[in-house]
C-alpha positions, 0 to 999 in steps of 0.5 A: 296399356301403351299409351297414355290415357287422360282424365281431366277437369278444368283444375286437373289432369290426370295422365296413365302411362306404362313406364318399365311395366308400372302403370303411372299416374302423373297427376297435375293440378288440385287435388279437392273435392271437385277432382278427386273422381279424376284421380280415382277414374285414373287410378282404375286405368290401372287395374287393366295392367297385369304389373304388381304396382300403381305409381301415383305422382303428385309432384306437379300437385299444387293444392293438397288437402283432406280430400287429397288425402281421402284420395289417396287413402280410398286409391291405396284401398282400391290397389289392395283390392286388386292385389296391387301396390300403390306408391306415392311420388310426394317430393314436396312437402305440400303435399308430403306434409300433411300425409306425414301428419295425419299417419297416411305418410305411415300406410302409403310408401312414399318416394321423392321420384318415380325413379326411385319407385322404379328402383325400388320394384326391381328384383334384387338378383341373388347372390 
């Protein structure tokens, strides 16, 4: 994948991009049960890339609820399913909030940018 790849609904856009070998997936809008299909049909964009991670970035969410949260949980799933590793770009606490109370925030890895995702996928050289 080399270019970006859309889903959208009338209160979401889901964008796939390729940044440094990892699929991201900039996701924009409302995340309830009228568009989490969006996330999840972008989340299989991914699959496609031979990379070891998923990055979903929900810094532009402005609505996350249950269903958000079963998103992510049945995204992280699905990840696993094909060897991948899914990390959550979650700055706000809208969002990071309700995944730290319910435990998903102890399954998920969450980071507060993509560039610490990025960071953090890099091989550490040995010394």
């Amino acid at each position: 994948m080399n270019e970006e790849e859309f889903q959208e609904s009338p209160l979401l856009t889901a964008r796939a991009t390729e940044v440094a070998g990892v699929v991201v997936i900039a996701v924009e809008g409302e995340i309830d049960v009228d568009t989490a299909d969006v996330v999840l049909d972008a989340v299989r964009l991914g699959f496609d890339t031979a990379g070891p991670a998923l990055v979903a970035d929900l810094t532009l969410v402005s609505f996350f609820g249950s269903t958000g949260i079963s998103t992510l949980i049945t995204a992280h799933e699905m990840a696993e399913g094909h060897g991948k590793k899914l990390h959550v770009v979650a700055p706000q606490r809208a969002v990071r909030r309700p995944l730290q109370v319910t435990g998903v925030a102890d399954v998920l890895a969450l980071y507060d940018s993509v560039d610490d995702v990025l960071s953090a996928l890099k091989p550490v050289p040995s010394e």
